[in-house]
C-alpha positions in Angstrom: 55.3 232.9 102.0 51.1 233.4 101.7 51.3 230.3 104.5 53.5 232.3 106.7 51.4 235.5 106.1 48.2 233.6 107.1 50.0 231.9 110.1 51.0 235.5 111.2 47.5 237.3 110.6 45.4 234.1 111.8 48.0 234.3 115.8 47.4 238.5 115.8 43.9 237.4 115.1 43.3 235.0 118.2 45.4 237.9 120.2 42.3 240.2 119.7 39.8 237.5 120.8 41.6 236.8 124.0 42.1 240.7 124.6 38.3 241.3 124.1 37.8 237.9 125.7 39.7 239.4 128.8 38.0 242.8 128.6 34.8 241.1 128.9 35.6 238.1 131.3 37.6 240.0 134.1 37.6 236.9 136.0 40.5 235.2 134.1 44.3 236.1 135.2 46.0 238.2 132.3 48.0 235.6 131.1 50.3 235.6 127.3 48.7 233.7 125.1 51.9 231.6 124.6 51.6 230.4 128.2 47.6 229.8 128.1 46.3 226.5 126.8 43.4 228.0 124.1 41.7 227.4 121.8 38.4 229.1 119.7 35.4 227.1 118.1 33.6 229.4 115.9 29.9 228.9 116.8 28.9 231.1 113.7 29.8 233.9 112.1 29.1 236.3 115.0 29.6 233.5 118.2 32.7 231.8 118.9 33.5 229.4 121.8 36.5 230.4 124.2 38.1 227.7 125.8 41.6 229.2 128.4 43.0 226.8 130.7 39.8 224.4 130.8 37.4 227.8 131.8 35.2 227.6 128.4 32.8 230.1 127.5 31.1 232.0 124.4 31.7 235.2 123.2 30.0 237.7 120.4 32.7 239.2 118.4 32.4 242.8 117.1 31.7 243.2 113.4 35.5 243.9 112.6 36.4 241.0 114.4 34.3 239.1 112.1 35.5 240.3 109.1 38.5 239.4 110.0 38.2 236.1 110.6 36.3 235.5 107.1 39.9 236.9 105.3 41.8 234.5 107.1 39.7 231.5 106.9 
């Protein structure tokens, strides 16, 4: 159950990188992230690598972001 929990909270998390991701990089269709190929590389604890359909970049996440990603890692 703690596994499914984490599952859950670690998807809603990479759902708020790629909605500040795409608030920040306008360039990038608004795609689901079920249909985009993704994935994130945290850089540190503020940095994290974005990569969306082969288009990779680097993005600074906001505080809460960050401490969010520490509970679920």
């Amino acid at each position: 159950m703690k596994q499914a929990k984490l599952v859950l909270e670690k998807k809603q998390f990479h759902q708020q990188v790629y909605m500040h991701y795409y608030e920040h990089r306008r360039e990038l269709p608004w795609q689901d992230l079920i249909t985009a190929r993704y994935s994130f590389v945290r850089i540190d604890p503020y940095t994290i690598e974005v990569t969306i359909d082969g288009q990779k970049t680097w993005l600074s996440l906001p505080e809460e972001m960050v401490l969010c990603q520490n509970q679920i890692e």
